[in-house]
VMD Tcl script that draws the C-alpha trace (Angstrom):
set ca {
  {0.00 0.00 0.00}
  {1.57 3.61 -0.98}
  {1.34 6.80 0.69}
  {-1.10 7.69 -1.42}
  {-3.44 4.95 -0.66}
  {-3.49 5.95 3.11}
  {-6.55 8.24 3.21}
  {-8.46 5.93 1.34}
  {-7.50 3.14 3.83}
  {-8.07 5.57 6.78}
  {-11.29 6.82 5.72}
  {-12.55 2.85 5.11}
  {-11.63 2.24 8.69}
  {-13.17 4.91 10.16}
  {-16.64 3.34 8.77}
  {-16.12 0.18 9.07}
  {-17.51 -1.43 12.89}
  {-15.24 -3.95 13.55}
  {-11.93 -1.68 12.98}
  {-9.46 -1.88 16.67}
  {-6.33 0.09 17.35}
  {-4.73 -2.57 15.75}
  {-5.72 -2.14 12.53}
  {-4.45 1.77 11.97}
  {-1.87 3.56 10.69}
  {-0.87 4.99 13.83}
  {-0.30 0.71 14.94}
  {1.59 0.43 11.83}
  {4.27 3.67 12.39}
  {4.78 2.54 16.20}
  {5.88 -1.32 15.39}
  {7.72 -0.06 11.81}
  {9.63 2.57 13.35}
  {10.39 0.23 16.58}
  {10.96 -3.04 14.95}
  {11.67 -1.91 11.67}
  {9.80 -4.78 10.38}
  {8.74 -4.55 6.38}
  {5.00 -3.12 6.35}
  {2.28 -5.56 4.46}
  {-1.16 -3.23 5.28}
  {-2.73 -3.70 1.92}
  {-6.45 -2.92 0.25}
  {-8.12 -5.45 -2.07}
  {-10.03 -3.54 -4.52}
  {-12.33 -4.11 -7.57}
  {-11.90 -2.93 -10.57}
  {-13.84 -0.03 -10.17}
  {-11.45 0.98 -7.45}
  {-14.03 0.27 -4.54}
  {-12.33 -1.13 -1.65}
  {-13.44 -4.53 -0.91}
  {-11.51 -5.13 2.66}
  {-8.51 -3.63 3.96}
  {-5.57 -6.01 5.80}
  {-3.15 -5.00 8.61}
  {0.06 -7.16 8.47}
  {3.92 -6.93 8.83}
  {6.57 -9.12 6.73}
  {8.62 -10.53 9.86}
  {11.29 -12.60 9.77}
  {11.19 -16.71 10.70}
  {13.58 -18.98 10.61}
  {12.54 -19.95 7.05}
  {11.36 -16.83 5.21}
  {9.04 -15.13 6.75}
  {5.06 -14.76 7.46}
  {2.85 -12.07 7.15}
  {1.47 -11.22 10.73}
  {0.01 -8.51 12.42}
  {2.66 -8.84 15.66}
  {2.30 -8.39 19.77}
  {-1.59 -8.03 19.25}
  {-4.71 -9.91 19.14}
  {-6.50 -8.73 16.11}
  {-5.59 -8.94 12.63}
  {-8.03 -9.66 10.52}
  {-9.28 -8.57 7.20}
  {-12.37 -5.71 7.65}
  {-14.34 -7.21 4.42}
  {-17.17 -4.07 2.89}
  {-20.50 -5.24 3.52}
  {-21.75 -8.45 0.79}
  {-17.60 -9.06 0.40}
  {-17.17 -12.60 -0.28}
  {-14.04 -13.44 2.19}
  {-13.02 -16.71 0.38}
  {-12.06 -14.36 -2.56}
  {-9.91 -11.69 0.04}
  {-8.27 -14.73 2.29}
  {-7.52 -16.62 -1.67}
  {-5.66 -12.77 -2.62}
  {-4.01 -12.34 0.84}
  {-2.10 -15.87 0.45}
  {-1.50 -15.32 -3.12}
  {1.36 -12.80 -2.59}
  {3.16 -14.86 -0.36}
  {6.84 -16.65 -1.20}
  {7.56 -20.05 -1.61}
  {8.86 -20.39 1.77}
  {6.41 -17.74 3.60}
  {2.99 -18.00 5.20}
  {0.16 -15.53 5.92}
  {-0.92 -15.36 9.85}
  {-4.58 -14.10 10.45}
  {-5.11 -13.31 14.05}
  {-9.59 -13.41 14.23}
  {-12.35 -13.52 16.48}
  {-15.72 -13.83 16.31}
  {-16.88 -10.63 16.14}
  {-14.52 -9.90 12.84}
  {-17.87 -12.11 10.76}
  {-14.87 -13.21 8.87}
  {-15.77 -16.88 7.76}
  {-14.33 -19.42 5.31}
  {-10.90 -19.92 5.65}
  {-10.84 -23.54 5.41}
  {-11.82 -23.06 1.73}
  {-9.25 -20.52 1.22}
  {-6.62 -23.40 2.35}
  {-5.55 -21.74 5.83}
  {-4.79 -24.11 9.19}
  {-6.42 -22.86 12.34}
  {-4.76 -22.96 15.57}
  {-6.27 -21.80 19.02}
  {-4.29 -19.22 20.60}
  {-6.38 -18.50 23.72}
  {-8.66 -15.75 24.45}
  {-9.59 -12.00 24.93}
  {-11.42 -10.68 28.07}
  {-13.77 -8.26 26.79}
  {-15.24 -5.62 29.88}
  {-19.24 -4.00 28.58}
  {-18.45 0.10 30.27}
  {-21.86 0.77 29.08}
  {-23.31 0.28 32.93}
  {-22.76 3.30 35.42}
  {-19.44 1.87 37.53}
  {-21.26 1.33 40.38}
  {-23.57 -1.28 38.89}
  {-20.63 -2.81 37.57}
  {-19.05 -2.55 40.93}
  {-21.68 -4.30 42.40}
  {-23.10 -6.48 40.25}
  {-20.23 -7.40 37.66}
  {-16.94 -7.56 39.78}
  {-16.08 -10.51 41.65}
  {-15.99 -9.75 46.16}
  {-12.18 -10.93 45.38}
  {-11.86 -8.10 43.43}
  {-13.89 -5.50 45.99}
  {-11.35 -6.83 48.45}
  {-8.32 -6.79 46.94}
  {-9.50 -2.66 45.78}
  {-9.88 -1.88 49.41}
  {-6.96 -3.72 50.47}
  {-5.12 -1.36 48.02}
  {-6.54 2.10 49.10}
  {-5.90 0.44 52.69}
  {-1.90 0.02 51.94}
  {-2.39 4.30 51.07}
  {-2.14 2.83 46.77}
  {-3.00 5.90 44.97}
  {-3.97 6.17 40.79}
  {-2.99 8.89 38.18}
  {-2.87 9.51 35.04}
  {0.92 10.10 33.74}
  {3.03 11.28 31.07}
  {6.64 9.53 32.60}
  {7.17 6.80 30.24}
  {10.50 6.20 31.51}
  {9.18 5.05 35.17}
  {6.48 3.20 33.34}
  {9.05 1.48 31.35}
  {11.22 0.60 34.42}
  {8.41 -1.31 35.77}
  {6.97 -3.38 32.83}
  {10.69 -3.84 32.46}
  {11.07 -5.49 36.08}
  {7.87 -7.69 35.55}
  {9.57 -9.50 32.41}
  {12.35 -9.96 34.10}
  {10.80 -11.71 37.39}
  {9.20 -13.12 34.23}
  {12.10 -14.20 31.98}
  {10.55 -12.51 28.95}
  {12.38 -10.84 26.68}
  {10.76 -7.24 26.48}
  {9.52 -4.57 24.05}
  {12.04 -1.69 23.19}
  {11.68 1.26 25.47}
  {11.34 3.02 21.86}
  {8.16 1.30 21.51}
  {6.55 2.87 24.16}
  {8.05 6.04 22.82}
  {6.30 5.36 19.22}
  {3.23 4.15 20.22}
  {3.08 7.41 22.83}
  {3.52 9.83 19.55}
  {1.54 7.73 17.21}
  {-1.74 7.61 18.78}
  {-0.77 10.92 21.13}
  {-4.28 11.73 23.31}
  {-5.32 7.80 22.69}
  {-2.27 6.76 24.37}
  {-2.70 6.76 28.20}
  {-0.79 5.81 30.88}
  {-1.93 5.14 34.12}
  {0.22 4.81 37.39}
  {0.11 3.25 40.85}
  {1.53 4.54 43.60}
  {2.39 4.33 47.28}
  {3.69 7.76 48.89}
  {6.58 8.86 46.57}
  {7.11 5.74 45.13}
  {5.41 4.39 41.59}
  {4.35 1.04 42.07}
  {2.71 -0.18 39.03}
  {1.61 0.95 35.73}
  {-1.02 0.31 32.81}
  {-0.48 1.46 29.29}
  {-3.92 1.61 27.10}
  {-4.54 2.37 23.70}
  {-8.11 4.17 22.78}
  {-9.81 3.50 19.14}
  {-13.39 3.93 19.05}
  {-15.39 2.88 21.46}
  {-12.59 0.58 22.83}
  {-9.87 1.16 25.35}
  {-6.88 -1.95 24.99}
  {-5.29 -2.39 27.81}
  {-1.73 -3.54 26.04}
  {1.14 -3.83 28.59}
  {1.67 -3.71 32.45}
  {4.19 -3.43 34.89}
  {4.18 -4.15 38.86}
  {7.39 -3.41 41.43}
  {7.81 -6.95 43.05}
  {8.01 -5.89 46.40}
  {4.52 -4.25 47.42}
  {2.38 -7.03 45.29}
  {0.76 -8.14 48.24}
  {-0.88 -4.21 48.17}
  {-2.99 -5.69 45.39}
  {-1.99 -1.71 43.60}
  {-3.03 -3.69 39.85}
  {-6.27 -4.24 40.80}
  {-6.79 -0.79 42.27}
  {-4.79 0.14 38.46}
  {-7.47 -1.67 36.85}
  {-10.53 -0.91 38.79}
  {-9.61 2.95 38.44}
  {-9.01 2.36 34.64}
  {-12.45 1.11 34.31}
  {-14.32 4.23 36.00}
  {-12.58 6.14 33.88}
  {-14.02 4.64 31.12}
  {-17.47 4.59 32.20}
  {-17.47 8.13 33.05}
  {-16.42 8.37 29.12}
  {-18.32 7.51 25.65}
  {-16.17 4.56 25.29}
  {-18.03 1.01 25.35}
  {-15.97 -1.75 26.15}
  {-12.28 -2.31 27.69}
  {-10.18 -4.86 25.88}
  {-8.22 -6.78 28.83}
  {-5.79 -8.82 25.69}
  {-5.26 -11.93 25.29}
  {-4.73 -14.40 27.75}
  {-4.02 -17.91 28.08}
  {-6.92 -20.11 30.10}
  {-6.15 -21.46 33.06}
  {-3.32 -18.98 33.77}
  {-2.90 -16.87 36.97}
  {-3.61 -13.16 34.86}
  {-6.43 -15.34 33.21}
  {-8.12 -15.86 36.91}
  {-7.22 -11.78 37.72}
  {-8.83 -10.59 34.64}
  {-11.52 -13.25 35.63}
  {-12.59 -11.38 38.12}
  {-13.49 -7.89 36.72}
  {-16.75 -10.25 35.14}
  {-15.97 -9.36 31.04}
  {-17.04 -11.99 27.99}
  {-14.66 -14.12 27.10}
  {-13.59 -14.53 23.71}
  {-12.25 -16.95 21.80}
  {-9.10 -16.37 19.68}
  {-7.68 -18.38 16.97}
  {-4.65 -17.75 14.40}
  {-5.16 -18.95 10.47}
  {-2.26 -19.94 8.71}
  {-1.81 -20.43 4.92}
  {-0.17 -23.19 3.74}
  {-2.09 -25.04 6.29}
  {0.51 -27.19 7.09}
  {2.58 -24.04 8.39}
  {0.05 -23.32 10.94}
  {2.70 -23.95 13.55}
  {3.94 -20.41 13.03}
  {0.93 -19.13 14.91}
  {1.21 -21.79 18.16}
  {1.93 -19.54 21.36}
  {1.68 -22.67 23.22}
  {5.26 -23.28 22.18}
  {6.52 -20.27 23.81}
  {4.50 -21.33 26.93}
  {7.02 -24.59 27.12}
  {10.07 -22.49 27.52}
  {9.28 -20.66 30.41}
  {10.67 -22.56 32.93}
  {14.34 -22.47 31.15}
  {13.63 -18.95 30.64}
  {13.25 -17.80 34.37}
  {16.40 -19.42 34.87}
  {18.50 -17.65 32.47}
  {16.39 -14.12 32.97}
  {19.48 -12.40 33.17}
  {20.66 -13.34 29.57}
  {17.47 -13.16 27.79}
  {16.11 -10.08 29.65}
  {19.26 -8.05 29.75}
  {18.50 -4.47 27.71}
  {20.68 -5.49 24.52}
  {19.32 -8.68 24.21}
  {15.79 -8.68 25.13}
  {14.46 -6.48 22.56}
  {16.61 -7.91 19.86}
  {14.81 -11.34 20.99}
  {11.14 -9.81 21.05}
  {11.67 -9.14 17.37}
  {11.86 -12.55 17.07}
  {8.92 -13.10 19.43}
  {6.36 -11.77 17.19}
  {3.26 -13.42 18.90}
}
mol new
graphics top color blue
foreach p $ca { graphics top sphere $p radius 0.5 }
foreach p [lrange $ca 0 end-1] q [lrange $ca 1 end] { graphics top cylinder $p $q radius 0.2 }
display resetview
């Protein structure tokens, strides 16, 4: 897609009801200019120049060729115009591929994207989304939708003295998501792509902080597009956890979006049966399946997160190596989940 194509693809987003943050050109700048990863956001069009469904996507790098993947989020499907026939966009989007590349669609249900077994793609489960409705005042959600686990742990917080605002200090925010993959053994984003994604989306990009006196304790980074706040990364100082300050973080992140026009809050995807899958549990969202489709089928491999789930206990023990600021970025490019 050229320059020139960009308000056409902007303008079919902005009317199209199943668009997320995830599918913009302000997504796009943030990972390109962090990752410098090869952009693939194309438009299929007919041959009257109507545009049929517009696709999201980076070319990223495997260890044979490469696949075509929208990376660290949960939704990248194609947005089809209404009476598209999706066999005939999912057939184009594997067409362009190399010999030795795939195509990764990450979808949903609520993309109404269907037929990708005709179109020759291999589906893979990849876990699921935790969808919040912010359409209820907050204090019908407080006391109807939250779990008393939750109510708890919230007082507990404002008990320990926990305190929330809104901040502009990406470098303590950065410190602490940066702590929490190490406890972790993750390899972590580049500060610079909290940087990016802070100018590309500038008032949709919020951060939200925790703290305890004069000390920040934990912090939430959300990205606004419509009607839809995504909560996309986290960070917690190890030390004052039992303070419960992330569920204060949350709870607080919440009322500020019912006292908005936004609609829902996106908690990300999650793995079942995890620990964050029981704390986002609680908060009493809809969950949602996820599922990658690969094409060639028999590559749908690419797309299995369960792998990375295998390594973790190896990767706790050498958190030092794989977490250490030259190497875990240059890793997480890698990581493209």
């Amino acid at each position: 897609m050229s320059p020139a194509d960009e308000p056409e693809y902007e303008s079919f987003l902005s009317d199209h009801p199943s668009t997320t943050a995830f599918h913009t050109l302000e997504w796009r700048r943030a990972v390109e200019a962090a990752f410098d990863y090869d952009p693939a956001y194309r438009m299929v069009l007919d041959r009257g120049r109507r545009v049929l469904a517009a696709i999201p996507g980076f070319r990223v790098p495997e260890l044979l060729g490469r696949s075509v993947v929208n990376p660290f989020c949960e939704y990248g499907y194609p947005l089809l115009a209404e009476g598209v026939d999706p066999v005939v966009v999912l057939e184009a989007l594997g067409a362009s591929r190399g010999r030795l590349d795939s195509v990764v669609v990450k979808d949903c249900p609520f993309s109404g994207v269907r037929g990708y077994s005709t179109a020759g793609y291999g589906g893979i489960e990849t876990g699921c989304a935790v969808r919040l409705s912010v359409e209820l005042p907050f204090d019908r959600l407080w006391e109807r939708v939250f779990d008393g686990e939750l109510r708890r742990n919230v007082r507990r917080a404002r008990d320990h003295g926990i305190s929330i605002e809104e901040s502009v200090d990406l470098s303590t925010f950065y410190e602490l998501y940066r702590g929490t993959m190490e406890r972790m053994g993750s390899p972590q984003f580049p500060r610079s792509f909290v940087r990016e994604l802070s100018e590309a989306f500038g008032e949709d990009f919020s951060l939200h902080t925790a703290r305890k006196g004069d000390e920040h304790v934990a912090g939430l980074l959300s990205l606004v597009h419509g009607d839809t706040r995504h909560l996309l990364l986290n960070g917690t100082g190890g030390r004052i956890d039992d303070a419960r300050p992330n569920h204060l973080l949350y709870v607080d992140c919440i009322e500020r979006a019912c006292a908005s026009d936004l609609s829902v809050v996106d908690f990300g995807r999650t793995e079942p049966g995890t620990g964050v899958h029981e704390f986002k549990k609680q908060f009493g969202g809809t969950e949602i399946p996820l599922a990658s489709f690969v094409t060639p089928a028999h590559r749908a491999s690419r797309a299995d997160v369960s792998s990375l789930k295998s390594l973790e206990p190896v990767a706790r023990m050498l958190s030092p190596v794989v977490t250490h600021p030259s190497v875990g970025p240059r890793l997480k490019r890698f990581i493209h989940e």
